[in-house]
N, C-alpha and C positions, 0 to 999 in steps of 0.2 A: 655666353661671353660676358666678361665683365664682373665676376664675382670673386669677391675675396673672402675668405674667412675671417670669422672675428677671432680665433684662435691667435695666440700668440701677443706680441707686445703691442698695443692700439699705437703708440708714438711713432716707433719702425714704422707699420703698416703704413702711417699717415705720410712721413716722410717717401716712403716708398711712392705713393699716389701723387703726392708733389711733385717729385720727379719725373714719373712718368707723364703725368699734364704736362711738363715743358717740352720733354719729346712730340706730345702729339700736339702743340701748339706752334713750336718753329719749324722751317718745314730745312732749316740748316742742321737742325739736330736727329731728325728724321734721313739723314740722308744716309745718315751715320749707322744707325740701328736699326736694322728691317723696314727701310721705308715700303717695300712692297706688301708686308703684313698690314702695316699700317695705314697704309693708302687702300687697300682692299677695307677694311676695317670698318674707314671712315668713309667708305661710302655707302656703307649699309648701317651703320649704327652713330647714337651723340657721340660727343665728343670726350664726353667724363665716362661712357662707359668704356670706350678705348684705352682712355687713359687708364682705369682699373684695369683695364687686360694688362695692359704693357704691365703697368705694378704686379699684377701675378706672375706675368713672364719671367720679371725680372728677378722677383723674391727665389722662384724655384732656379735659373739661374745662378744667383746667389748659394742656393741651399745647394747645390749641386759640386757647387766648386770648395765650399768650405765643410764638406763629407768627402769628398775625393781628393781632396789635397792639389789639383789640378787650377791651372790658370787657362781665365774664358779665350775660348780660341771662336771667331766667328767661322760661320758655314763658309765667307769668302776665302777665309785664311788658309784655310786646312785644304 
């Protein structure tokens, strides 16, 4: 859990990690995006390694949607 490649653009990535710290620090943003993943998460691992998971979730996310030409649907919505 918690690794990301150094592949690809180091700025993105960073950005990407910032982001994801603000999810796994407010717990109004977390309610939003997988709090269940992430509440599991953070009771077995820090806080910053979390935060990198969610950044990888979210990049492959990301990569998923801009190869399929699709818009993100969550697990609730669908």
């Amino acid at each position: 859990f918690g690794r990301i490649t150094k592949q690809g653009d180091s700025y993105l990535r960073h950005l990407l990690v910032i982001g994801a710290r603000n999810v796994v620090r407010y717990p109004k943003a977390r309610s939003r995006v997988g709090a269940g993943w992430i509440e599991a998460l953070l009771e077995r691992r820090r806080p910053m390694v979390v935060a990198v998971a969610v950044a990888n979730k979210l990049a492959r996310i990301v990569w998923a949607m801009m190869t399929t030409g699709e818009f993100y649907r969550s697990k609730l919505a669908a």
